[in-house]
VMD Tcl script that draws the C-alpha trace (Angstrom):
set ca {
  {0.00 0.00 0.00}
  {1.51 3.28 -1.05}
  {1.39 6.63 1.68}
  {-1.87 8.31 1.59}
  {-0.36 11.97 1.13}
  {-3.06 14.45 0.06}
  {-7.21 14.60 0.35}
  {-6.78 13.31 -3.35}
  {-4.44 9.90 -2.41}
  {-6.89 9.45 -0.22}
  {-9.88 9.45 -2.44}
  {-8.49 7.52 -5.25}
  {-7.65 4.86 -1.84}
  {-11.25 4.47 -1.53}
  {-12.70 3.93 -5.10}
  {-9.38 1.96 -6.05}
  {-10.64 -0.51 -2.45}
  {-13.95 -0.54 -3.47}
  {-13.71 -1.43 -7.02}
  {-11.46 -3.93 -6.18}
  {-12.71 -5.89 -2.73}
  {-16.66 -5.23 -3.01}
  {-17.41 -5.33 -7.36}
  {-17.74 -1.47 -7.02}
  {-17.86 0.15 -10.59}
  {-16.08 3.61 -11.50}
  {-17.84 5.34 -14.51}
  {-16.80 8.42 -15.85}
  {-18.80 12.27 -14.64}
  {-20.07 12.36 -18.52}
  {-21.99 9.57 -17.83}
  {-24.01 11.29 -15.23}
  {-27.02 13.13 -15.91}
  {-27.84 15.65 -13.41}
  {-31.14 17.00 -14.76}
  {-32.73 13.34 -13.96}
  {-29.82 12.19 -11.89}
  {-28.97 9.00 -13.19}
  {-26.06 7.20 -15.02}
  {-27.09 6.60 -18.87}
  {-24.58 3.65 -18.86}
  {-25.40 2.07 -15.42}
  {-29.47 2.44 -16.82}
  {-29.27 1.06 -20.36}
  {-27.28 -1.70 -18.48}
  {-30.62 -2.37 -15.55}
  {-32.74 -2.21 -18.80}
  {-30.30 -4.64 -21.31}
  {-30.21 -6.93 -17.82}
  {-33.58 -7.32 -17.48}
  {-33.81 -5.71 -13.65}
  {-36.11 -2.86 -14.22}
  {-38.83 -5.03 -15.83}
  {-41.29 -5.11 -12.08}
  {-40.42 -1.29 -11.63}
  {-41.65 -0.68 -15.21}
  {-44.76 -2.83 -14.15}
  {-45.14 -1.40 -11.21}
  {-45.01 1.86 -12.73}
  {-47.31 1.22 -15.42}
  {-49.57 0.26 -12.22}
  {-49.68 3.36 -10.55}
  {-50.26 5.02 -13.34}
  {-53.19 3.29 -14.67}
  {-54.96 3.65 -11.09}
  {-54.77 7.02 -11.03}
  {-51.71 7.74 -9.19}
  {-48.75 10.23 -10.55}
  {-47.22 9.25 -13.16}
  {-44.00 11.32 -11.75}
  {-42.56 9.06 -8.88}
}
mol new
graphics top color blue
foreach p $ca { graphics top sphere $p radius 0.5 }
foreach p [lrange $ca 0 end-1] q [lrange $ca 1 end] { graphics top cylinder $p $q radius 0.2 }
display resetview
């Protein structure tokens, strides 16, 4: 392990730990879109995966009883 010199050392410490030791996963700030605060790539992967299928039903559920349709 290398000396943890500045605030910055120490950041890069953390994400470098958890990407390694707990499957964290480091994207890039482009991929962030703060107007609906999500990450584009981390989303089209849910959707490719097959993990937002019962939110989008659930959604769909809400929405057709009458509730808002912005959760």
């Amino acid at each position: 392990m290398s000396m943890v010199q500045t605030e910055k050392d120490y950041q890069n410490f953390i994400v470098d730990y958890l990407a390694k030791e707990n499957g964290y996963i480091v994207h890039s700030d482009d991929d962030f879109n703060c107007v609906y605060a999500f990450d584009k790539t981390l989303l089209l992967f849910l959707f490719k995966a097959g993990c937002l299928v019962h939110f989008a039903m659930d959604l769909n559920y809400v929405t057709k009883k009458g509730g808002s349709s912005c959760l």
